[in-house]
N, C-alpha and C positions, 0 to 999 in steps of 0.2 A: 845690873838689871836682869831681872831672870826671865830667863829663856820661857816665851808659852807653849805647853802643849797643845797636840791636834782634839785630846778628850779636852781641855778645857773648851773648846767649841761647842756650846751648848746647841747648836741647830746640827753641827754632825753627829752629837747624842742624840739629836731626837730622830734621827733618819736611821743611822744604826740600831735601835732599840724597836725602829716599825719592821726592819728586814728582816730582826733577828725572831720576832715572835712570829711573821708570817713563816721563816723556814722552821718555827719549832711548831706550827700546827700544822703545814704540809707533811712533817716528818712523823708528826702521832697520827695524822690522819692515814697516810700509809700504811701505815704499823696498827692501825686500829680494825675491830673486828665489830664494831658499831654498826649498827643498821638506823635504814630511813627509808621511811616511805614515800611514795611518789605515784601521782595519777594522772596517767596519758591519753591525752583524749586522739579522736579521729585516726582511730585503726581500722584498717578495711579486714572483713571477713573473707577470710578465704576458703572460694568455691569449689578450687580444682579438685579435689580430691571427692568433694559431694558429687559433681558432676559423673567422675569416672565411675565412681562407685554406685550410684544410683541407674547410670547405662547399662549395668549385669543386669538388674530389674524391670527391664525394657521402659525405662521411666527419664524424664527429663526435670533438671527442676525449669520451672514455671518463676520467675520474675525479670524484672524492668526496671529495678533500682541496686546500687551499691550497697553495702548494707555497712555502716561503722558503730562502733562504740568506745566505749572509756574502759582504761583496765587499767585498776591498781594495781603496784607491784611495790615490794619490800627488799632488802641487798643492803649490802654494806655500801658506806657513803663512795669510796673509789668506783662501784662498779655502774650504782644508780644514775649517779651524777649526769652521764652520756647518752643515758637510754633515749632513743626515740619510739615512735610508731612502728618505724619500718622494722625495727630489732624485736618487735613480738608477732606471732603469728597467733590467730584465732580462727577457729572453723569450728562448724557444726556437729553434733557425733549426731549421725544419723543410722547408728547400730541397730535400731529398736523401725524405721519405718519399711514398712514390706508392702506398702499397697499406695497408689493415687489420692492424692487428698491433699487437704493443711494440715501439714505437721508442725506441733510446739517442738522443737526442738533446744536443747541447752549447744550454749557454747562454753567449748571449753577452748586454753591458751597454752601457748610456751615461748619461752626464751630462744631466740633462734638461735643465739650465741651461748653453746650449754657450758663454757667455762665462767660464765660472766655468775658472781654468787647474788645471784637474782630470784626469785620468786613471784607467782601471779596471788595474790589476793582475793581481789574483785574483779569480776567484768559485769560489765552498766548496757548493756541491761543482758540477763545472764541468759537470757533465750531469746528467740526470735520463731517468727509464724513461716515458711515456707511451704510454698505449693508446689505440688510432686504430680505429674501427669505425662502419658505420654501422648508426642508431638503427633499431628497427622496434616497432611497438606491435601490442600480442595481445590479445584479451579471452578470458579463460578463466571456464570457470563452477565458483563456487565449494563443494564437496563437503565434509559429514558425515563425517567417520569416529569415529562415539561408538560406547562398550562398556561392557558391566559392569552396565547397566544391565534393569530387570524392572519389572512389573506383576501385583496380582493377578490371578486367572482374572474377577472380577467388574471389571477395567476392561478400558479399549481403548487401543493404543499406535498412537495415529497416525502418519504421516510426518513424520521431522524436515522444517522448514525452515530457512533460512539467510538473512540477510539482514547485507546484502544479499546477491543472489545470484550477479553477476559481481564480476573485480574486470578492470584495465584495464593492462597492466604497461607499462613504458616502459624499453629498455635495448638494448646490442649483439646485434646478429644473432645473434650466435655464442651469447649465453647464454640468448636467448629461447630459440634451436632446441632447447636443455637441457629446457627446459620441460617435463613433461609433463602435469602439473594441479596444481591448489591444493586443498590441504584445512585443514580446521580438524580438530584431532584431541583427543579427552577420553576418560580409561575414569571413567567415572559412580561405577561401583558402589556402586549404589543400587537400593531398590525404591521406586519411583515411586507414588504415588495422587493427584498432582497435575502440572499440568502445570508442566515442568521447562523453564529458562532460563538463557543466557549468553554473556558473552563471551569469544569465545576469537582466539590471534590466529593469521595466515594462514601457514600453508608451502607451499612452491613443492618440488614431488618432479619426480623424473626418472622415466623410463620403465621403471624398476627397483622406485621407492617411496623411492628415499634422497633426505635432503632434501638441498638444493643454499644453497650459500653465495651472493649474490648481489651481490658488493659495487656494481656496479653498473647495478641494477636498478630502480626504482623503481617505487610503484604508485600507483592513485588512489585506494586503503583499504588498512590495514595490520590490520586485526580483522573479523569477521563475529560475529553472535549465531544462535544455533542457537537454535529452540524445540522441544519434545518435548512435543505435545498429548495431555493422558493423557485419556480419558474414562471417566466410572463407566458401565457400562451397567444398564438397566432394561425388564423387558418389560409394556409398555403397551397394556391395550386401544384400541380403536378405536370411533369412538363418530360416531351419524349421526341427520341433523336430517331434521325436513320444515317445509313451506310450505305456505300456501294449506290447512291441517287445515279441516273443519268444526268448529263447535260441538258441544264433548260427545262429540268423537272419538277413542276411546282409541289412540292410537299406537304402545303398547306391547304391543299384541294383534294387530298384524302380524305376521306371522310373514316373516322375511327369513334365506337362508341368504347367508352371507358366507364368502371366500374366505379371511378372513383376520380372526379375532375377535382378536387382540392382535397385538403387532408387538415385538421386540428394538431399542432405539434405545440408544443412547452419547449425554452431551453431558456438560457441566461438569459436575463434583460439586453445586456447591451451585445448579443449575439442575434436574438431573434428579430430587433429590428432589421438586420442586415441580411435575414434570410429571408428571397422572394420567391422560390420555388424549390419543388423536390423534383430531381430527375430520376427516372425512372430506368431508362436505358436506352440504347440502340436498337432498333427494327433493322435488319438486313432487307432491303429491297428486292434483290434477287430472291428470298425468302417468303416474299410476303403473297399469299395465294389467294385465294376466290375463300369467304370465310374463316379466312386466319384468325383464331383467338391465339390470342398469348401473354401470358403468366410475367408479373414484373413486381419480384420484391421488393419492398417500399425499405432503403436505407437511410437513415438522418445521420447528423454528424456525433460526435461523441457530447454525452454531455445532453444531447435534445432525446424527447418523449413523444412515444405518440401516442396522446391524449384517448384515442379513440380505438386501440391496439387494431389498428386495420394493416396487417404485415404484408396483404399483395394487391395490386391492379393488376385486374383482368381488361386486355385492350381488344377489343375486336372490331376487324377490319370490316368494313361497310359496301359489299360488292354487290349494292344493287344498279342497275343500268352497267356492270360492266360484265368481258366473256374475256374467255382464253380461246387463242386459235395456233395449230402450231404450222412453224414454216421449216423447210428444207434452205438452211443459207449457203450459198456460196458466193457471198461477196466478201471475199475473206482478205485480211489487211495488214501487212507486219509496220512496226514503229519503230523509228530511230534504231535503226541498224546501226553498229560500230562503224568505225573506219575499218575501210582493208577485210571487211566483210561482208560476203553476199547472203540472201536467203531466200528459200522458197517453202514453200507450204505444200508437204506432202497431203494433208489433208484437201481434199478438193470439194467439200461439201458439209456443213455440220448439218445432222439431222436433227428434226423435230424438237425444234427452240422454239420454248412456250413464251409467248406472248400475252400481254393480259393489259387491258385498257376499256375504255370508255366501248361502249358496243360499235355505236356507228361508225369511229374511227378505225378498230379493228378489222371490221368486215369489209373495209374499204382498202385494207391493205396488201401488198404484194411481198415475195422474199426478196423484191430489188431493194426493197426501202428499207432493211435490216443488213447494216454493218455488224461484221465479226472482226476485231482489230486485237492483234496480238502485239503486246507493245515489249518488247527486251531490256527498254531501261526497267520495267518491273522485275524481271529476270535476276536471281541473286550471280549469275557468272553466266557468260556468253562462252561456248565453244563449237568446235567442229564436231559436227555428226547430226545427226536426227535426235531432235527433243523435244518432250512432250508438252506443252507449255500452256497458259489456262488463257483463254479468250473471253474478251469482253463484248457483251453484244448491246449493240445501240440501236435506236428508232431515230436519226437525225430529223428527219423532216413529220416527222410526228409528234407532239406533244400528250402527254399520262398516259403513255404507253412506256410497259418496260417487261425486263425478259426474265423469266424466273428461273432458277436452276442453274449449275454450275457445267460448264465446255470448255474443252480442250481440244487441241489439235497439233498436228505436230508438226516438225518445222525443220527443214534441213539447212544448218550453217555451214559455211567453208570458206576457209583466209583466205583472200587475194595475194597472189602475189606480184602482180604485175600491174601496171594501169590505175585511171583515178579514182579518188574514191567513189565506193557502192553510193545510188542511190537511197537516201536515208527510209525513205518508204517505196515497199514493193507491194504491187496487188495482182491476184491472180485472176488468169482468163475469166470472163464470166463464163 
């Protein structure tokens, strides 16, 4: 029986006879000098060099889009075969533009890879429109225009604000000079009793009010928020303090005319319910004389208004049916002396402490009825020696009597060293 061979295999003939043609056209195709053509689409243009070269001319170019196109190209089959996008470059000859405008310009291409036997053909579409302009940058500030919008007669419609309140634009000469301001525009219609907010985004109008398209414009914000500060208003008395009163001194039986016994203020809803007066300030008693007016700037809290811009109360004192009479005192009085010290009062007399009360009580008074009392717990440090120290003077058994002006007198300390402790108050001979 005879031996088969591996060629009598008709399906290893047919697999050998598909290998042997693919390496004999791999092999001619190598070896061949044939050409083919080929059209690649979505090649981007490149800018860099328009850009650099177009900044000698103090020029920018002017667009907002990529710009691509198709380019045939021709080569023998080994070289074509691979070509992508990225393997050609295209750009503008912008040889011939010397001035600001739309330029038609041609594009022209190359092979980036110059061993590769390639050739450009066609590019789709062979020119392109480009705007050539130089850049200028503007800061405009940015404006309200809201409507529609109300408050009752019991609030207050402050001034819108904007924030931010510039914006920064960035774009050719020619469309900045378009410019004529930016606003944020809204009709509200509404009635307001709160304060109102938002955002809204920016328009660029012309010197007309019509808005402007701006395709190549840019900014450094594209929105502002608008606030609408509503306040409730409320009218609030005024209200005033004193210092330095005596003991047992009715305060409320001064008689004071005031320029301004309430005041009209605005602020937040759920603040102004909560405010029931405005204070004014402190009166020093010791200060306060026969005809005293005095000056009291009107402050509100941050955030409140005053409706009515009244910035001071004038307060004047009401001294009719009273007199000043002055006494010579020397019922002079030290307080709470330390431990393990004594004291005496060099002073033996204060003169002429003004007095000032009710008439009939005044003239009915003597220097016994007028306490001078030096007290040392008011004293910032106790020590040995004579020191000058400030005295308080009092009317005890007289009432809306009190002493105007500032007394001192002075006061010898020195440590004990022996025996028990000092009596806590000393008074001198009358």
């Amino acid at each position: 029986m005879k031996k088969e061979s591996i060629f009598d295999n008709r399906t290893f003939l047919m697999v050998l006879s598909v290998i042997m043609a693919f390496l004999a056209w791999l092999f001619v195709s190598m070896d061949s000098n044939d050409t083919k053509g080929k059209t690649i689409t979505g090649v981007t243009v490149d800018m860099q060099e328009v850009d650099e070269s177009i900044g000698k001319l103090g020029l920018s170019t002017i667009s907002t889009e990529q710009i691509k196109v198709s380019v045939r190209v021709e080569g023998v089959v080994y070289d074509i075969g691979n070509l992508t996008a990225s393997d050609i470059r295209v750009y503008p000859d912008i040889s011939k533009v010397t001035t600001a405008g739309m330029h038609t310009v041609e594009l022209k291409g190359e092979i980036r890879d110059s061993s590769k036997d390639v050739t450009i053909q066609e590019i789709t579409p062979s020119s392109v429109q480009i705007k050539f302009d130089s850049l200028q940058t503007k800061t405009l500030d940015i404006k309200a225009k809201l409507s529609g919008y109300s408050a009752p007669d019991d609030y207050l419609i402050r001034d819108v604000s904007v924030s931010p309140s510039t914006v920064q634009i960035t774009g050719p000469a020619e469309d900045i000079s378009r410019i004529s301001q930016c606003v944020v525009e809204k009709d509200i219609d509404e009635e307001l009793t709160s304060s109102y907010s938002e955002t809204l985004p920016l328009k660029f109008l012309d010197v007309d009010g019509n808005e402007l398209e701006l395709k190549y414009v840019v900014s450094d914000v594209t929105e502002a928020r608008v606030t609408i500060p509503i306040l409730k208003k409320k009218v609030v008395p005024v209200r005033l303090d004193f210092m330095n009163v005596p003991d047992g001194f009715q305060v409320d039986r001064l008689k004071f005319t005031l320029s301004n016994e309430e005041i009209e203020v605005a602020g937040p809803a759920e603040s102004i319910d909560k405010y029931k007066e405005i204070p004014l300030g402190q009166i020093d008693i010791k200060s306060l004389e026969l005809g005293k007016t005095e000056t009291f700037e009107v402050k509100l809290p941050t955030g409140f208004v005053n409706t009515q811009n009244i910035q001071s109360v004038l307060v004047q004192f009401d001294s009719e049916g009273m007199i000043e009479k002055q006494f010579n005192v020397d019922n002079i009085i030290i307080q709470n002396v330390p431990l393990n010290y004594e004291t005496e009062s060099m002073t033996q007399e204060i003169t002429n402490v003004r007095i000032i009360g009710p008439k009939d009580v005044v003239e009915g008074m003597v220097a016994g009825d007028i306490v001078a009392t030096i007290d040392l717990q008011e004293s910032s440090s106790v020590s040995s020696g004579q020191v000058e120290l400030p005295v308080k003077i009092s009317v005890p058994k007289k009432s809306q009597v009190w002493a105007v002006g500032d007394y001192r007198a002075i006061v010898s300390i020195s440590e004990t060293t022996v025996g028990s402790p000092t009596e806590s108050t000393t008074e001198t001979d009358s």
